[in-house]
C-alpha positions in Angstrom: 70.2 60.3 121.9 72.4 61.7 124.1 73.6 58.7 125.9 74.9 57.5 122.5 76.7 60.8 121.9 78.5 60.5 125.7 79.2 56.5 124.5 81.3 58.2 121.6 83.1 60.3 123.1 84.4 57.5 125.8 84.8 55.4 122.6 87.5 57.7 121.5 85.3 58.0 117.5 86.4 61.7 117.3 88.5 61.6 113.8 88.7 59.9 110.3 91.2 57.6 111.9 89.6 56.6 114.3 86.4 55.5 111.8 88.8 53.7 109.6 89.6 52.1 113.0 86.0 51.3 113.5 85.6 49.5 109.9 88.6 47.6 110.2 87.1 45.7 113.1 84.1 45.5 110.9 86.3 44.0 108.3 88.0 41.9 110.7 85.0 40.5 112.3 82.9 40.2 109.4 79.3 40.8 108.5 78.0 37.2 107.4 73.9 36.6 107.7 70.8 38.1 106.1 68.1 40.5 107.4 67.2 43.6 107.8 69.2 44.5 110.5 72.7 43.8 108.7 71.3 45.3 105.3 71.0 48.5 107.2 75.0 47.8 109.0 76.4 46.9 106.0 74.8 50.3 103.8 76.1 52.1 107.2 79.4 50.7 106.9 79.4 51.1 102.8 78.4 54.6 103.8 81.5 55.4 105.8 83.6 53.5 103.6 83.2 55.4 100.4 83.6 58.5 102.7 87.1 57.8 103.9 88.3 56.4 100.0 87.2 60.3 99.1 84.1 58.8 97.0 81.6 60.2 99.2 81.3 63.5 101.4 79.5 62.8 104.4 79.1 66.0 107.4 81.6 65.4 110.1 78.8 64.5 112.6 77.3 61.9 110.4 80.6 60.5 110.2 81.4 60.2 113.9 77.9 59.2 114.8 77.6 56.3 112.1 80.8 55.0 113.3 79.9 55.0 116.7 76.7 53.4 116.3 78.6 50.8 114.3 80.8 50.5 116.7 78.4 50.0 119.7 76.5 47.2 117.5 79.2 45.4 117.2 80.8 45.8 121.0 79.2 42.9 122.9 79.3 44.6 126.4 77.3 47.7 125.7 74.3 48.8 127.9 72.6 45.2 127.7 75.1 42.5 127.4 74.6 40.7 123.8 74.9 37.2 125.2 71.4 37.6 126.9 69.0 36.1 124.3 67.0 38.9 122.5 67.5 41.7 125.1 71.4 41.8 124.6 70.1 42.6 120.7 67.3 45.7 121.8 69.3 48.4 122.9 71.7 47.9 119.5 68.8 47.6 117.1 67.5 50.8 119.3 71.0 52.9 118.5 70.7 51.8 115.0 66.9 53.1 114.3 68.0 56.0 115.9 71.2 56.9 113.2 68.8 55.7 110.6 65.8 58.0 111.6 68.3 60.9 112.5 70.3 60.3 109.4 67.6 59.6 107.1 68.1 62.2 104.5 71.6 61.5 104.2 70.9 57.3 104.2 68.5 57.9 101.4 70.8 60.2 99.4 73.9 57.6 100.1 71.4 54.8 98.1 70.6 57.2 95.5 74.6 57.5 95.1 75.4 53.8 95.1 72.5 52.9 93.1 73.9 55.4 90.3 76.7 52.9 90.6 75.3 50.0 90.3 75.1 48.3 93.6 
């Protein structure tokens, strides 16, 4: 997804700091509802999380390109605005099955990891 990969670098998501950046604003903003769609945000941002406390190793690229999508779900003036009803929502839920495809392996080891610790 390339247009995703040009969207992070104009993002500025090109270091550790600038993910802790990223889940910051996550913290800030909040992640408050059910579904499917924030249980995968919230093991993405859990994901990054543990990476930057040093209780997870995550590839450099895995780390940049989580944040980003992260960061692009949660921008509200992205490709389709989010306050047009359902349509503002496709292109976000698109970048998101896209990490989650792509990153797959490294989603389903992450679980393995945090269900060894309980949670």
């Amino acid at each position: 997804m390339e247009r995703l990969l040009l969207w992070l670098a104009r993002q500025g998501v090109r270091n550790r700091r600038d993910v802790k950046r990223v889940l910051d604003a996550i913290r800030k903003k909040g992640l408050r509802g059910t579904g499917e769609v924030l249980y995968y945000v919230r093991l993405l941002f859990d994901m990054l999380d543990h990476t930057l406390k040093g209780k997870y190793t995550l590839k450099r690229k895995t780390l940049l390109t989580v944040a980003a999508a992260l960061l692009y779900f949660l921008t509200p003036t992205d490709a389709i605005f989010d306050f047009i009803p359902f349509a503002g929502y496709l292109d976000d839920i698109s970048v998101l099955t896209y990490v989650m495809n792509v990153f797959s392996q490294e989603i389903s080891e992450f679980r393995r990891y945090r269900e060894r610790l309980g949670g």
